[in-house]
N, C-alpha and C positions, 0 to 999 in steps of 0.2 A: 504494500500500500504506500503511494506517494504521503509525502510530510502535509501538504495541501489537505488531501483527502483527512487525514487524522485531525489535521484543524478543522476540515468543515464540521467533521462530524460528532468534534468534541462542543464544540459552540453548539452544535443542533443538540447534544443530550444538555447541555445547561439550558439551555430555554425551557427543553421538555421537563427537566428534572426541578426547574423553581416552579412550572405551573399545573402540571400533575403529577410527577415522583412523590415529592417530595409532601403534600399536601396528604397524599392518599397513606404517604409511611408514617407519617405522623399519626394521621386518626388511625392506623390498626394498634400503634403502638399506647395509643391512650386507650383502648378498648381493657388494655391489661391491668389497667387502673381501677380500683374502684370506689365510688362517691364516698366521698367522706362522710360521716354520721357528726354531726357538730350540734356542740349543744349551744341553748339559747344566749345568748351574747347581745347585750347593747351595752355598749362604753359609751364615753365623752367621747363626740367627735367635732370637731369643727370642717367648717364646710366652706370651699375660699371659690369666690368666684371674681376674675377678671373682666372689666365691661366697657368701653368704647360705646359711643352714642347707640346703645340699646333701649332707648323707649319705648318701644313698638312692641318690645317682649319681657321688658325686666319686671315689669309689675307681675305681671302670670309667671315668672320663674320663681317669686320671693312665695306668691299665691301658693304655686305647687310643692314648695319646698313646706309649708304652713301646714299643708295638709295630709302630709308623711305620718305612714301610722310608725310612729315612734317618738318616745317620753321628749319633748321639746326642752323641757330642761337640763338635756343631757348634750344638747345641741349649740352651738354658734355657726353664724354665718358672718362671715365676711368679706365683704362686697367693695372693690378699690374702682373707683373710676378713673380712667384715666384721659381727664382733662377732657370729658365730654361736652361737646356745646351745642345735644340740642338738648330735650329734658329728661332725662337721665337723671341730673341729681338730682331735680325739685322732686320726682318722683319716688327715689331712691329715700329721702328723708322724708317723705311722706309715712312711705313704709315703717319706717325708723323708730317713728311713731308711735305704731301699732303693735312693732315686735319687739319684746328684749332682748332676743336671743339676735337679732339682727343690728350686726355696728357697718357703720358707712365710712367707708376711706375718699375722701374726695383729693384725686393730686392736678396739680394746676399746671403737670408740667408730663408732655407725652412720653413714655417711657416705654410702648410694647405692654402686651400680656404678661412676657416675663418677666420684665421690670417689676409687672403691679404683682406680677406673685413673689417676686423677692422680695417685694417690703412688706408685701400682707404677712409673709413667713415669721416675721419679727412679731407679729401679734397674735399666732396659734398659741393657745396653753393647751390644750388637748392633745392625748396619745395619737389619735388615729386623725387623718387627716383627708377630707376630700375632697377633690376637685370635678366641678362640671362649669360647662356654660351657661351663659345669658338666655343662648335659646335652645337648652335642653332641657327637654321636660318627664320626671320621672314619674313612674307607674305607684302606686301607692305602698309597695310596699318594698322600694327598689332599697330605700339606704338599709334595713334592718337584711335582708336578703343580702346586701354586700359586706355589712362590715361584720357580721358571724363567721367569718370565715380566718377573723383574728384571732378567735379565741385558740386555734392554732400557731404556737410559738413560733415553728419555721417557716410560716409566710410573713411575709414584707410587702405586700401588692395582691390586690385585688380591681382587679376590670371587671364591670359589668357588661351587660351586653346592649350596645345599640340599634333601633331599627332607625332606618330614614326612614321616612314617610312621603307619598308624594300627590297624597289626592288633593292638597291644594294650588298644586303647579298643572300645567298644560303638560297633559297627555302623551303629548308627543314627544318630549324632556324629560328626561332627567332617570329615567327609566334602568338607563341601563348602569349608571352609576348604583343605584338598590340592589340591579343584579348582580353586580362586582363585590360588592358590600357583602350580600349573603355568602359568597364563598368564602370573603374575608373572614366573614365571623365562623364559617364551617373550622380553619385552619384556628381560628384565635382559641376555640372549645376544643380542639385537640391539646394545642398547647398549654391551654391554660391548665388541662386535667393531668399534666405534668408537670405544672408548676415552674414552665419555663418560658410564659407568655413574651414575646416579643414586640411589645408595645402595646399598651393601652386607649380603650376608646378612650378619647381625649373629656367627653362630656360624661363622664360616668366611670371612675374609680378612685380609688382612693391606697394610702401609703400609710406607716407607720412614721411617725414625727421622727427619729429616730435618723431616718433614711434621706431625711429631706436635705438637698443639698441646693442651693444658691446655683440659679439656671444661668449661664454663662449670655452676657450679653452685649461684651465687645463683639463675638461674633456668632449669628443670629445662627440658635438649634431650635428644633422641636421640641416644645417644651416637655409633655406628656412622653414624650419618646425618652425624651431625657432621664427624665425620673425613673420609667419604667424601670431604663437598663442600669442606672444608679442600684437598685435594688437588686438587682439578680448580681452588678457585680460585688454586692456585698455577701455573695451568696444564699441571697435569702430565695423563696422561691415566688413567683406572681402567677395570681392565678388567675381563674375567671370564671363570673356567677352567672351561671346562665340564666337566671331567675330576678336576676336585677335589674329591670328594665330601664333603660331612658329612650327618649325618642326625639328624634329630630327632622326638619323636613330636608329634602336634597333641595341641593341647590336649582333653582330657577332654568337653567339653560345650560347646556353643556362648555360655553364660552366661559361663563362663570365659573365653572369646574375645573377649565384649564387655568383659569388662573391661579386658582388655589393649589392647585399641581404643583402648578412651577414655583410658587412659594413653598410648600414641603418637600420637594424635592429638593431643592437648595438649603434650604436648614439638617432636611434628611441627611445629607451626606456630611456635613460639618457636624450633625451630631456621632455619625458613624467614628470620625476622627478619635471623639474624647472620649470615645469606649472600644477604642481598638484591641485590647486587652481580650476584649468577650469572643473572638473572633479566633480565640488560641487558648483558651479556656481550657482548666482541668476539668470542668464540666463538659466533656464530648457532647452532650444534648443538647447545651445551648450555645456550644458554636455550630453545631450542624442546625440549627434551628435559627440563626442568625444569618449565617451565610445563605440558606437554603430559602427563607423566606422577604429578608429582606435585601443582603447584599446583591445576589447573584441578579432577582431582579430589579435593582436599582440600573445596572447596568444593562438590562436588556437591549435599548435601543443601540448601542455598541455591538451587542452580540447581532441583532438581526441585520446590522451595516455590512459586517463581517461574514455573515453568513449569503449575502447577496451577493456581494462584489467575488466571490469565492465561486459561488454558482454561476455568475454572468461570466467570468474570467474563463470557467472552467465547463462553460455548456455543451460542448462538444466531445467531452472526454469519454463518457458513457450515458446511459439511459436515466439512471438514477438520477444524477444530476442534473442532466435536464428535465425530467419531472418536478424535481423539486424547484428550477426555475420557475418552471410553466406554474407552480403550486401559489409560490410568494406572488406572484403576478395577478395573479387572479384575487388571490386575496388583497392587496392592493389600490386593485381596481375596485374591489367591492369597497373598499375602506372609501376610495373617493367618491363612490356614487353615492356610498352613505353620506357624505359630507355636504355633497349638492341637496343632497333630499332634506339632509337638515335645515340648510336653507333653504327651502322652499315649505319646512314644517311638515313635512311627509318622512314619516319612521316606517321601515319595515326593516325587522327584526335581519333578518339576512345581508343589509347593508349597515344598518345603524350600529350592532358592536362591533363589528370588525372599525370600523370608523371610531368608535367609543376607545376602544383597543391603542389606536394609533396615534389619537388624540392623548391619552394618556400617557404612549412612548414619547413623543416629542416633547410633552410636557415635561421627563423625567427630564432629555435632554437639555433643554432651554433651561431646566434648572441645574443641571451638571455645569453648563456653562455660564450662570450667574455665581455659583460656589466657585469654580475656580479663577471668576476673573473679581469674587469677592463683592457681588451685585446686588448682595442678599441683604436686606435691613429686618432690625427686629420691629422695626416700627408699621401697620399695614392696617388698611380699610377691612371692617367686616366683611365677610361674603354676604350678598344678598340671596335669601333664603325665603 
């Protein structure tokens, strides 16, 4: 076998092995696992949320956080704005008001999400610690469903589970990001039922105080990622409660999606940097589970450049090859008829993920190449939702 050939077709098993190997060896290996028995557990938790001009939703997330079946006096929220200007705060101390257990941070100066969680961090007195969003809204009985799962010593992390939701946006959007989502959360309950979750839904878990480390903001990470792998590389284990719901809506338009892309994609990989460590781990599980689910396809749009220019170069060499030409091609083409139909507001399923797909790859890219020419700011506009 030529050196060529052993390239292409080692690039072709890492595409296949980050989007079905690897997914499918995971969930048999969690199957050997079995559910924990935990007994009833409510602590002090405190509860930290980050907000940027959120009026539209922060009154109904303080509302749903009010009506959590669990002892409120065992609870704090707090809530930093950062330097909102539409009403956000009048709102915010409206609430203030109403709750004790609700203190208001107002800062007058923009500092990012992480910013406003590094200084909320200074005002937890509680063991357990958790973080959601402005517009995540939990199930009634999400935080006692997530944080019983402390009452075991060797976990550090708990992620709940999120659904989007999408019956308030048009139809024809946002669709296939839910259906990405759903497989995401397939792989996060494998992982999680090994205790080596690889990053947390962002609107819905929570850490032990303990573990909490000061989110780096000379240079812009994922904050929720951050944490996550903080904790695992403390050795501790993250898990995740399938029973914990929060819910969020998708984003509006799939343009919107890309943008967010390319903002996590570019934090993504600057977080990758300050846990390189996890990557070479005496825990074989959570480097094969790092590498396998988030590295390898970080890199994809690389690997599928690779895997073209290797088959165009090399189309005539045999059969194989050029099928596998003729294969990216067509998919391709579908990816762009999907793109036209998007503008035009016409989804069918056979053009729109493959389009969903590739919107996503370029996304990673665009954000590879804000991370390495340093493009990435921690400072950024809500998604509209």
């Amino acid at each position: 076998m030529y050196m060529w050939e052993i390239i292409l077709f080692a690039f072709i098993y890492l595409f296949i092995h980050t989007y079905f190997v690897y997914p499918i060896c995971i969930h048999y290996l969690a199957l050997f696992k079995s559910k924990p028995n935990l007994p009833e557990y409510l602590p002090q938790i405190t509860i930290l949320i980050a907000a940027y001009n959120e009026e539209k939703v922060i009154e109904r997330r303080i509302r749903n956080l009010a009506i959590q079946d669990y002892d409120h006096s065992k609870i704090e929220v707090l809530v930093g704005s950062d330097n909102s200007n539409d009403n956000t705060n009048r709102i915010l101390h409206k609430l203030q008001s109403e709750y004790d257990w609700l203190k208001v941070f107002i800062y007058n100066e923009r500092s990012g999400k992480a910013g406003v969680l590094n200084k909320l961090f200074e005002h937890v007195s509680n063991e357990i610690v958790l973080f959601t969003d402005a517009n995540t809204e939990f199930d009634k009985d999400c935080i006692k469903n997530l944080v019983v799962y402390f009452s075991d010593i060797s976990i550090g992390g708990v992620s709940g589970r999120l659904i989007l939701e999408d019956e308030n946006v048009d139809k024809k959007e946002g669709i296939e990001e839910k259906s990405y989502w759903e497989y995401e959360t397939f792989i996060k309950r494998a992982e999680g039922k090994l205790g080596i979750l690889i990053g947390a839904n962002g609107g819905v878990f929570a850490i032990r105080k303990k573990y909490l480390e000061k989110i780096p903001i000379s240079k812009a990470v994922t904050d929720d990622f951050f944490l996550s792998l903080n904790v695992l590389k403390n050795k501790m284990k993250f898990v995740y409660a399938d029973n914990a719901v929060g819910r969020e809506s998708v984003a509006k338009s799939v343009k919107q999606e890309f943008n967010r892309k390319v903002r996590f994609a570019a934090t993504n990989y600057q977080t990758m940097i300050f846990f390189i460590q996890l990557l070479f781990s005496k825990n074989l599980l959570v480097s094969y589970a790092f590498w396998s689910h988030k590295v390898i396809r970080w890199f994809v749009p690389q690997i599928l450049l690779i895997i073209f220019l290797l088959s165009l170069i090399y189309f005539h060499e045999n059969s194989t090859v050029k099928f596998l030409l003729y294969l990216q091609s067509f998919f391709y083409l579908f990816s762009l008829i999907g793109f036209v139909l998007s503008l035009l507001k016409i989804r069918l399923k056979i053009f729109s993920l493959p389009n969903f797909f590739m919107i996503s790859n370029i996304a990673l890219a665009v954000g590879f190449i804000k991370f390495l020419f340093k493009k990435n700011s921690v400072v950024w506009e809500t998604t509209v939702r």
